[in-house]
C-alpha positions as CSV (number, residue, x, y, z in Angstrom):
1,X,-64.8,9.4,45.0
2,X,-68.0,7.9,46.6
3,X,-71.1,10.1,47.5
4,X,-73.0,8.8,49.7
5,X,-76.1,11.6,48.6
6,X,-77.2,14.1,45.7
7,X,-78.9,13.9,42.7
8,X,-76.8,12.7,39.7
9,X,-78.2,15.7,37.5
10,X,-76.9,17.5,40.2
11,X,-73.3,16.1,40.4
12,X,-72.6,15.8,36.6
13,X,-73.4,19.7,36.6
14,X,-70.8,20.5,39.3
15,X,-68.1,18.3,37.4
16,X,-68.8,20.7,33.7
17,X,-69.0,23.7,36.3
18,X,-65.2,22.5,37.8
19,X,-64.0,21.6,34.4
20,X,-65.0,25.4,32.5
21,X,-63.6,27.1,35.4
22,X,-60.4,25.5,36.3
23,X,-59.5,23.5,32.3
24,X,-60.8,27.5,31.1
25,X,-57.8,27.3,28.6
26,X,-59.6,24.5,26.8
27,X,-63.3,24.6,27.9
28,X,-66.2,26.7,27.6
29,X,-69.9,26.8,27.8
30,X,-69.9,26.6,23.8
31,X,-67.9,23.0,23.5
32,X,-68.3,21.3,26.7
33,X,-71.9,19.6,27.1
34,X,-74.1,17.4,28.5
35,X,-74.3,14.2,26.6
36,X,-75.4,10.8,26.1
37,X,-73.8,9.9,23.3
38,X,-70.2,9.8,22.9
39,X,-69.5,9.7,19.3
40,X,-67.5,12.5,17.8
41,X,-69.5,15.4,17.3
42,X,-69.1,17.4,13.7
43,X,-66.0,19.1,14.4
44,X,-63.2,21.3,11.9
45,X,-59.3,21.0,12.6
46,X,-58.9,23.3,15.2
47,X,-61.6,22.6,17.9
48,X,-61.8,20.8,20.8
49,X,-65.0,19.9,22.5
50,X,-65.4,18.1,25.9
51,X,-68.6,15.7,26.7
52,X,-69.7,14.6,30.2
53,X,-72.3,12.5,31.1
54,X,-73.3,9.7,33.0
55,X,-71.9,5.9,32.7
56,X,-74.2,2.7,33.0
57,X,-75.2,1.9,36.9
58,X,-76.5,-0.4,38.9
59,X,-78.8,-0.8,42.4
60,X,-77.1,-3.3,44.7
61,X,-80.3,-5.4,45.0
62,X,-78.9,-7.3,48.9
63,X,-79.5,-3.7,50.4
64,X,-82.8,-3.3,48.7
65,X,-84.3,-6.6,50.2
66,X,-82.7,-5.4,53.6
67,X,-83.8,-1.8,54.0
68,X,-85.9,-0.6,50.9
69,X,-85.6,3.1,49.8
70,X,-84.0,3.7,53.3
71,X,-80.6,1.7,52.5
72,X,-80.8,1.5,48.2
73,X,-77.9,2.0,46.7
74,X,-77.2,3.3,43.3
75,X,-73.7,2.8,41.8
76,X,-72.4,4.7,38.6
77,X,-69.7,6.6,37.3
78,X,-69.3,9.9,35.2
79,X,-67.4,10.1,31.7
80,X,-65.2,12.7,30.3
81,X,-64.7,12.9,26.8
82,X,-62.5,15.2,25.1
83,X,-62.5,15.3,21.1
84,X,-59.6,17.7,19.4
85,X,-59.4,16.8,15.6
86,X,-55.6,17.5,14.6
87,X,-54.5,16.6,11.1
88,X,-50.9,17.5,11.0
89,X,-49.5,14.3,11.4
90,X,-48.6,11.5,9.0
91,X,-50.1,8.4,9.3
92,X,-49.4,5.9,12.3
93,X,-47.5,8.9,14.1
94,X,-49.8,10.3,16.4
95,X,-47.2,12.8,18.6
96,X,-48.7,16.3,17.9
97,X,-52.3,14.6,18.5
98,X,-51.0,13.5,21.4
99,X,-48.4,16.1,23.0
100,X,-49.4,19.4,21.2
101,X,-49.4,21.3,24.2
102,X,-52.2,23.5,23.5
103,X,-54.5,20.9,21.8
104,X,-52.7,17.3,22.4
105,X,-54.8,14.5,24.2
106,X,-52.2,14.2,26.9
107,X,-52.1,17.4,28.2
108,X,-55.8,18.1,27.8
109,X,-56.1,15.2,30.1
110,X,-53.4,15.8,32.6
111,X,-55.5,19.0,32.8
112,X,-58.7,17.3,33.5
113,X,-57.7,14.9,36.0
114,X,-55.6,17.9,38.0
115,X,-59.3,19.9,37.7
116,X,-61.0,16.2,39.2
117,X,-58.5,14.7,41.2
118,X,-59.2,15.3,45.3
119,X,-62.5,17.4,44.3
120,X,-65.9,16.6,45.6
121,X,-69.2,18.4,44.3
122,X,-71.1,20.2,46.9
C-alpha cells in the first residue's frame, strides 16, 4: 500500500510491531529482527526466525527537477523473510517444510500476509 508520508525507520517498525502481535504463534521479540542481510541466520531444527527490512529504492528524479524537496519522491518496498529449518523430509520432497502446520512455509506465510494484507502503519 502507498504512503504518501513517514519515516521508513518508522514504518518497518510498525510492520515487526503488527507481525509479533497478530503472527504471536510464530513471532517474537527474540527471532524476528531488523535486518539487512537476508541470508539464513545460524539456526537448530526447530526454530523459526522472521527478518524484515527494507528493499532497494529509488527517487523519481522528473518530480525532483519539478518541485525539489517539496514534491521528491522516494519509492521502496519492505521484505519479509521467514527461515524455519525442518529436516524431516527426504530429499526432493519438501511437504512437511512446506505444510507442517505449526512450522511449514505455507502457513507461516498465509499468516503473514493475513497480519499485512488491508493494514496501514500509523
Amino acid at each position: 500500500m502507498a504512503r504518501v508520508n513517514g519515516l521508513e525507520q518508522d514504518i518497518i517498525d510498525a510492520v515487526i510491531a503488527r507481525l509479533i502481535a497478530q503472527v504471536s504463534d510464530v513471532f517474537d521479540a527474540n527471532n524476528l529482527y531488523l535486518c539487512m542481510d537476508w541470508q539464513a541466520p545460524q539456526m537448530t531444527p526447530g526454530d523459526v526466525c522472521g527478518l524484515v527490512g527494507p528493499d532497494d529504492g529509488e527517487f523519481n528524479e522528473t518530480m525532483l527537477d519539478g518541485g525539489g524537496q517539496d514534491q521528491a519522491t522516494f519509492s521502496t518496498s519492505i521484505i519479509v523473510a521467514v527461515f524455519t529449518p525442518i529436516r524431516t523430509d527426504q530429499s526432493k520432497r519438501h511437504s512437511d517444510s512446506l505444510k507442517n502446520t505449526t512450522r511449514g512455509l505455507l502457513p507461516i506465510w498465509q499468516k503473514i500476509l493475513k497480519a499485512l494484507t488491508a493494514w496501514t502503519p500509523e
